[in-house]
N, C-alpha and C positions, 0 to 999 in steps of 0.2 A: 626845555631844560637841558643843559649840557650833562651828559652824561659821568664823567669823571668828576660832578658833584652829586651824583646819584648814594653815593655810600655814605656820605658824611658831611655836614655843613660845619665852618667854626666861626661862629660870633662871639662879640664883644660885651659885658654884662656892662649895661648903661652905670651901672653903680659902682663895682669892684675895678672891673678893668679888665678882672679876669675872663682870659679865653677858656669855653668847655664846649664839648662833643653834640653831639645832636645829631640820634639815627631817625634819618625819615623814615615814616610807616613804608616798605614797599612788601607788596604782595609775593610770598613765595614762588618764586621760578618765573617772576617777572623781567629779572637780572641776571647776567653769569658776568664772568669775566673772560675777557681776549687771553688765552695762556701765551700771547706773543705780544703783546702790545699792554698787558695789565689794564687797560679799558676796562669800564664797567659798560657792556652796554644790553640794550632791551633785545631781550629772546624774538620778542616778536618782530622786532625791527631784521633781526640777524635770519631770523626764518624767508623774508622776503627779499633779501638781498643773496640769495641763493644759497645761503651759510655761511656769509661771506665776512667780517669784520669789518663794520664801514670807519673806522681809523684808519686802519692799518692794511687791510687789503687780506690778515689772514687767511685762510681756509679750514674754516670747522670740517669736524666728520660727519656725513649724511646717513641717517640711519637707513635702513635697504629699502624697507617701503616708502620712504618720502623721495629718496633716488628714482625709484621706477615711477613715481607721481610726474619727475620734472624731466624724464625720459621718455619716456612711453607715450602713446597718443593715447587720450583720454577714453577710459573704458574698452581698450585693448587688450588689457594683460589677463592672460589665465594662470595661475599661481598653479605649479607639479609640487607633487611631493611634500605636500605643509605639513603631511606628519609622519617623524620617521621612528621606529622602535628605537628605542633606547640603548645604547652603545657603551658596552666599558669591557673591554678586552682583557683587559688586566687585572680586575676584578679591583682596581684602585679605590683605597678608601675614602669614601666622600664625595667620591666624583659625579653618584646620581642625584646626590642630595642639590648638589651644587647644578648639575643641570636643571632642575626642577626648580630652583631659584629663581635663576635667568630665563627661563620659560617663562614664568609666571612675572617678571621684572618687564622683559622685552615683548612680550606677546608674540614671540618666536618660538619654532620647534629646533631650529638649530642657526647656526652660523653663516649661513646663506640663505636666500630665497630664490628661486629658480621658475624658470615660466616661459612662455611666449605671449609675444607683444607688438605691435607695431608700434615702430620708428619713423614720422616722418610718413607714414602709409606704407612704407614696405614691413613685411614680415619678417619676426628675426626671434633666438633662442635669446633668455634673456638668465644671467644670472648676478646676484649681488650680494656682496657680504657686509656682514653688518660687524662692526667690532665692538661694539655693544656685548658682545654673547663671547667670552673669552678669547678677546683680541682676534675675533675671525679665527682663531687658529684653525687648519683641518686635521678633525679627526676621521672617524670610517666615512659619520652620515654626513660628512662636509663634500669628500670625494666622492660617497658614492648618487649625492647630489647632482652633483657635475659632472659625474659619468651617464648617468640614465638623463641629462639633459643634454649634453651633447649627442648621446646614440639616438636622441630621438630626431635631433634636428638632422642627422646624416642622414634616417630614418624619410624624412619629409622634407627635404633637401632644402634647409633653412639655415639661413648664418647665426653665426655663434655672437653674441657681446658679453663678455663675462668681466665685470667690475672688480678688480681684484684691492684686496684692503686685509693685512692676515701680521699677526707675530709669526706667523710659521708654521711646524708641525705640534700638533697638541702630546705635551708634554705626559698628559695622564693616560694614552694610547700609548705609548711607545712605538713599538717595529711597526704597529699595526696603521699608524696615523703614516710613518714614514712611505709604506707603500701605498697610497694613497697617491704620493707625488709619480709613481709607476702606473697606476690607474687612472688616473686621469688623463697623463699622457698619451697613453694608450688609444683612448677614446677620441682625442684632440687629434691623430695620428690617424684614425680611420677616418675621422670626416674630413683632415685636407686629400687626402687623396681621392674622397669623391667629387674633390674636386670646390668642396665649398669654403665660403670664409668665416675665419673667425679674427674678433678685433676683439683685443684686448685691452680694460684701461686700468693703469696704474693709481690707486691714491694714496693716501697716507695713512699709517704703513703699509707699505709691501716689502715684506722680510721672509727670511728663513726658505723652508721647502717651499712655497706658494711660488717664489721668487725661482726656483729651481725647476720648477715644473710648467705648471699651466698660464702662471701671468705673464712667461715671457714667449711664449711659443706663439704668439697672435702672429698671422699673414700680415695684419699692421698695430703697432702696439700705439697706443697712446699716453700719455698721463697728465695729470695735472697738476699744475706749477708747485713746485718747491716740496714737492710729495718726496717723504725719502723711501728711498727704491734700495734695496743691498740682499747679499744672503747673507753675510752677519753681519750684527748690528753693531754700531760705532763704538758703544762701550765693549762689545767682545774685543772687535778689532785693535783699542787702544791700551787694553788689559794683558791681549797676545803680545802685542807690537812694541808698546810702552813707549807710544809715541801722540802725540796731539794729532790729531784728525784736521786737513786743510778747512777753512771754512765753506760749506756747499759741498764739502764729499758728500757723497750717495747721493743726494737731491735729484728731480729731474733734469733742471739744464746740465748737470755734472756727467748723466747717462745720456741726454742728448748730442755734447761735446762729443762723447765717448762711442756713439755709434749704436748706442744698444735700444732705443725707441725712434718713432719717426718722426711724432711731431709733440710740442707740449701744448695741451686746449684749455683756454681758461673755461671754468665751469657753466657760463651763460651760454658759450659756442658749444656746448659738449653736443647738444641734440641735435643740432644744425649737424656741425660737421659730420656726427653718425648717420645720417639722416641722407646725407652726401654722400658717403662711402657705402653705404650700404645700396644706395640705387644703382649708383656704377657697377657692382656686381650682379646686382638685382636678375636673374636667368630669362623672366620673364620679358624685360626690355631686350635683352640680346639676341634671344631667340623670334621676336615680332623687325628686329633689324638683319638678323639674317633672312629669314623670308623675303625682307623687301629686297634684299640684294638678288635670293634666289631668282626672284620674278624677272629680276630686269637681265641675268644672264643666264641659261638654263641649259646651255649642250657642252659639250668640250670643245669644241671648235668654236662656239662663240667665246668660249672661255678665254683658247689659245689667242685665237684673234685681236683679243680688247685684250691682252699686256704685251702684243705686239703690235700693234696699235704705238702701243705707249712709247715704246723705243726708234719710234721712225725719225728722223732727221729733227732737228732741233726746229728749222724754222717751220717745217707743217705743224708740227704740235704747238708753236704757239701762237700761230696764226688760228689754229683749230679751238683752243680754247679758251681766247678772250673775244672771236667771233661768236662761240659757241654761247660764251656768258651774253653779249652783246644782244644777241634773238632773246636771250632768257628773261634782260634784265630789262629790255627795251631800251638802252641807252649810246646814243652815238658815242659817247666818252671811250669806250673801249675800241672801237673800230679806231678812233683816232691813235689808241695806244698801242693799237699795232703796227700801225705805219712806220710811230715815233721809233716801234723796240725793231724793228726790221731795219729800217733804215740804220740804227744807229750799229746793229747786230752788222750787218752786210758793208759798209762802209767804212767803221772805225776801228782801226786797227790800236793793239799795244802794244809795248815789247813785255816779253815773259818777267822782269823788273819790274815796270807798273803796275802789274798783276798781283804783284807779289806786293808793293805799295802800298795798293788798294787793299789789300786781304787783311793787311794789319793795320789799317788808319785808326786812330781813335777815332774818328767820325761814324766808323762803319757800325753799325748795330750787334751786338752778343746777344746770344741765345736768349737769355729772359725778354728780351724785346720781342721779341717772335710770338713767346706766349701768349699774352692778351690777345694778340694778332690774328693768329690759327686758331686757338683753343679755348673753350669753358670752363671755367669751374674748376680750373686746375689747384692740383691739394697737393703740394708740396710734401714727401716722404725722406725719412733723413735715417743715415747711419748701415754700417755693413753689417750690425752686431756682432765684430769684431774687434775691432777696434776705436775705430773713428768716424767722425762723417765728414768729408771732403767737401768743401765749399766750390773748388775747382769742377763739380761732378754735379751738378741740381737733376731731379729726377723727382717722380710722380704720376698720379694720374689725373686725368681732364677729360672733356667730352671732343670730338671731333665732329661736326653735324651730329651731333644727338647719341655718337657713338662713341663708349668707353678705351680709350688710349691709354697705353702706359708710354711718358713721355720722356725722354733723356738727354740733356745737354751737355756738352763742355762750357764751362763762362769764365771766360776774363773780367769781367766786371766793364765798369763804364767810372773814369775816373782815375787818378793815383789810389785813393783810400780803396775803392774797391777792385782794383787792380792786384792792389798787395796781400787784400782779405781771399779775392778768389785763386792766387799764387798764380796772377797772370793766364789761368785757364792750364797752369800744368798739371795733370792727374796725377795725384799718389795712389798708391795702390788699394788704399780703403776706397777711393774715390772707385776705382775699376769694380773693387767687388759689393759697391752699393750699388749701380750700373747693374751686374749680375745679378743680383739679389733680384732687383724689381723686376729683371726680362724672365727669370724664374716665375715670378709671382702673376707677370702677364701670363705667361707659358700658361698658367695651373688656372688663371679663368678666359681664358682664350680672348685676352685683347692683344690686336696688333701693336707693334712696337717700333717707336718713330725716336729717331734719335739727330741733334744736329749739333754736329764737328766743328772744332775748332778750337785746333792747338795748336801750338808750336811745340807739342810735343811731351810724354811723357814726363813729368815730376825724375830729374837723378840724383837728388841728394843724397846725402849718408842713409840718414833715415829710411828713406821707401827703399833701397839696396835690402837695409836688415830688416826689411815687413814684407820683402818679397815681389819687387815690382816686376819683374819676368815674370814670376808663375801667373802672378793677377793678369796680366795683358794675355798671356797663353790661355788661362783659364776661359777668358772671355771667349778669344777666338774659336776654344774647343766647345763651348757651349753653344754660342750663338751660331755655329755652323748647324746646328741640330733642335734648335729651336725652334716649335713645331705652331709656332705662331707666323704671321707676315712679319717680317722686321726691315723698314724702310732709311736706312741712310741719307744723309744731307748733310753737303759739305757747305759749311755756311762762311766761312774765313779761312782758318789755315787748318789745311791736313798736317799734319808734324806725324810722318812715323807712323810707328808700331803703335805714338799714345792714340791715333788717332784710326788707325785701323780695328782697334779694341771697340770702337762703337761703329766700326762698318764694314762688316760680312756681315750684310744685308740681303735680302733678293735683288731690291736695286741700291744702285748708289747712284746721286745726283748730285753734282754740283749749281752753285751759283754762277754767274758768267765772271765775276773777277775771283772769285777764291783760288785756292792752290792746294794743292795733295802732292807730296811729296817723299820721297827716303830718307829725308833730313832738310833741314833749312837748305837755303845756296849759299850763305856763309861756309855752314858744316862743310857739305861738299866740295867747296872749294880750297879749305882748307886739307882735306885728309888725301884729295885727291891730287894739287896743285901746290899744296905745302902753301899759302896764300890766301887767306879770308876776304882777303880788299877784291879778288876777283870774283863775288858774289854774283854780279851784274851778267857776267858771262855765262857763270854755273845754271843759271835761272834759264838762261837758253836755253843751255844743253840738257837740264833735268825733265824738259816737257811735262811740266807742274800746274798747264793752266788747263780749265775744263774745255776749253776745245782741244787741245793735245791729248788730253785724257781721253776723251769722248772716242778721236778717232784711233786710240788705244784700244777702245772695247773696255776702258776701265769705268768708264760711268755710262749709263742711258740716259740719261736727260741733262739738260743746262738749263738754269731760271735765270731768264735776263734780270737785268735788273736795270731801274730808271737811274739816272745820273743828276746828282750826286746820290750815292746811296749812303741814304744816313740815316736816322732815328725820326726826323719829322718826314724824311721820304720816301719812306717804306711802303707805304699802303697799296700802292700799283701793282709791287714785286711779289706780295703776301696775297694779292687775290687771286693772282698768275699759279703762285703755291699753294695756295688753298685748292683750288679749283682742281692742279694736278694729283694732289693727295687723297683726293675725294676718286680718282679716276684708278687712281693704284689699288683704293682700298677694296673701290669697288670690284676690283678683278680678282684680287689675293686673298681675299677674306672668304671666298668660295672654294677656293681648294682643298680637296682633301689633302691632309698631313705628310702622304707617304709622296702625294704629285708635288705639293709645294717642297719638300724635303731635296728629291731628286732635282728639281728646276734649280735650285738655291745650290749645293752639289756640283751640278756641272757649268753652273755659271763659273764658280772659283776653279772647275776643275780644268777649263777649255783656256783660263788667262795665261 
């Protein structure tokens, strides 16, 4: 039976003609209505399709127990704190009567549920608000919820997931509900710096102080689609303003535009993707993968040895390691591709022009082609939460053999459409301090940080001038010189500048064998220095912009050949070649202590 005939049938009286009404029997709370689409449709139908509207694609609100039913792995959760004393500060009239209500209505003691649970089989603090019980709002026992459940997970060194869903601060608490947004922070504030995470995810609503405080302070925020996210609310704002509201203000994609969450999860993916992020930080895996590194290098000297190793002459190393893959793999295939990348390495010459050709072909592969390639289970992270999120800028984390990466690209796109969407690979400065954001965020759970290049150079429009694109590229450089992670560089097409040295003060820097790193284009150069752009061809000589010129600069350690043509279907020879090295780095750099890898990273930049 279609639904949108569920409330009302109208027939025709065989006799009169006339049309009249006819309510079919339906069983109380068999039906609701879609409040977006005016659907009538069946409870029970909307309960299995996740709370979903199956018209219109809606999103109901999940009440907190049935949330941790479709979260949680089954018979994991231990429920803190179900019953808290009774809270009225202000001694507000009605206000216990009225808890006692929604107590007895919701079969809640307050406005959240709080616990721990597995995700997925990892372990994790779990909190969720129900807006059921006066719009979520918090008052004392909402905060002091969420405080003794996060102290406990710093407590037992456990990630945070807190569901956030709230009108705000509770109006019938006053001062007292407002410092709550100070306590809780508080708490949130002592467990990142033990170094653990907490994810946070947005639904509908997330307003007011909730919104100021603890739902936006996640290591990675999430929310789901079309959730309106604000600290006031649109009728505030259009009351203040006396203005109409754009259509999709506050919404998620409107904060995801905007740089202030990273990604939006439709609510079927919600357990998957926590479930993912949550083992990537998981301590337990990191620490049984540090061990296996320990075992295989264990003095200083073998330490030193194997990342210099690494930097000996281009053609040992990669004769070393697609022979090396070769005994591993049992396959004559790669013996022969070392002949092919030798011969063609030792023989064929370019001029610094071709190089430069070659680095910007449309044929040549951008960064996202790389990922599948290198990397697993890469989850894509968005926005600087300050302004915007740079499409020029992709960044995230993914597995590298088995091991947690924080990953960061410059992309041009592939195409005019996506050429224009990613502004040709030039970075604005949101784009730099998303980039920063995440090598912070590597920083504070100790994964190494793999980034690959390829600009023509820094974004100089009006715009990024008045958002700051000097301090952001500065900021970068001053950060990542002291970033107490490995952080690996890879020039994969064009160095451009300053935009492009912002993602390399590295420990190493590696080129590809046709890319280019440079001080500016050879146009630019030719121009400022020859008053003459057309002598571009010349400039490209004299700049020593190719990775063998580099190399014997002392400005890169390695060159990654690459098969000819190099392009999108012929990639896979050059990515095993860089796979295989990347494994060789990490294994060396992921062993250092902070203060050796600091100094090494130091007088690399300080000896150029």
């Amino acid at each position: 039976m279609k639904l949108r005939y569920a409330f009302k049938r109208t027939i025709a009286s065989s006799q009169t003609g006339e049309e009249r009404q006819i309510k079919p029997e339906v069983p109380d709370g068999m039906l609701k209505k879609c409040n977006a689409c005016k659907a009538a449709v069946f409870v029970d139908e909307v309960k299995k399709n996740d709370y979903i509207c199956p018209h219109c694609g809606n999103y109901f609100r999940v009440h907190a127990r049935r949330r941790i039913e479709m979260i949680v792995d089954e018979g994991t959760f231990e429920e803190w704190d179900k019953v808290m004393p009774a809270s009225n500060p202000l001694s507000y009239k009605g206000y216990e009567d009225k808890l006692k209500k929604l107590q007895e209505k919701t079969g809640l003691n307050e406005a959240i549920v709080t616990g721990k649970g597995k995700i997925g089989g990892t372990e994790a603090v779990l909190g969720v608000c129900d807006s059921r019980f006066l719009m979520a709002s918090m008052g004392e026992n909402v905060g002091e919820k969420i405080a003794r459940a996060v102290e406990k997970a710093t407590e037992e060194r456990l990630p945070v997931v807190l569901f956030a869903c709230s009108g705000g601060a509770r109006m019938q608490e006053g001062i007292v509900s407002l410092m709550q947004m100070a306590k809780t922070s508080a708490a949130l504030k002592r467990h990142s710096d033990a170094g653990l995470l907490y994810v946070s995810v947005l639904t509908n609503p997330t307003t007011g102080g909730v919104t100021a405080s603890f739902a936006m302070l996640g290591d990675i925020i999430l929310a789901e689609p079309n959730a309106l996210i604000g600290f006031a609310g649109p009728r505030v704002i259009e009351q203040t303003i006396r203005q109409k509201l754009p259509k999709g203000f506050q919404r998620s994609e409107f904060l995801l535009e905007h740089g202030f969450i990273d990604r939006i999860v439709e609510r079927k993916d919600m357990k998957g993707i926590l479930a993912r992020i949550l083992n990537m930080h998981c301590e337990v895996s990191l620490k049984s993968e540090d061990n296996e590194l320990g075992k295989q290098v264990n003095t200083t000297e073998s330490i030193e040895n194997s990342i210099e190793d690494q930097v000996e002459n281009v053609q040992e190393t990669v004769v070393g390691n697609i022979a090396g893959n070769a005994v591993d793999n049992g396959t004559e295939t790669w013996k022969k591709q070392v002949g092919s990348f030798e011969k063609k390495q030792i023989n064929e010459t370019k001029s610094a022009w071709e190089h430069v050709q070659l680095a910007r072909s449309k044929e040549r592969p951008t960064g996202k082609d790389y990922i599948p390639c290198l990397f697993d289970h890469f989850t894509e992270l968005h926005g600087d939460r300050l302004f915007g999120d740079d499409p020029a800028m992709i960044g995230g984390i993914a597995y590298f053999n088995k091991r947690p990466v924080t990953v960061i690209i410059q992309e041009k796109g592939n195409g005019t459409k996506e050429n224009i969407a990613h502004n040709f690979g030039m970075v604005s400065p949101e784009g730099y301090r998303k980039s920063l954001r995440l090598m912070k965020q590597a920083e504070k759970f100790k994964r190494p940080v793999i980034c690959l290049v390829d600009t023509p150079g820094a974004f100089c429009g009006v715009e990024a001038e008045e958002r700051g694109q000097g301090e952001a590229i500065a900021r970068n450089l001053f950060e990542m010189s002291g970033l107490k992670v490995p952080v690996l560089s890879i020039v994969i097409g064009e160095g451009g500048s300053g935009g492009a040295l912002a993602l390399a003060v590295g420990d190493e820097v590696w080129m590809l064998e046709n890319s280019i790193y440079s001080i500016l284009s050879p146009e630019g150069f030719a121009s400022i220095l020859w008053k003459d752009s057309s002598k571009a061809k010349e400039a490209a000589q004299v700049m020593k912009l190719t990775a063998k010129d580099l190399k014997a600069l002392g400005i890169v350690e390695q060159i990654i050949p690459e098969k000819m043509p190099f392009t999108r279907e012929n990639m896979a020879d050059t990515m095993n070649i860089l796979k295989e090295r990347i494994h060789n780095f990490l294994k060396s750099y992921t062993i250092l202590d902070s203060e050796k890898l600091l100094n090494k990273r130091y007088n690399r930049y300080r000896n150029l």
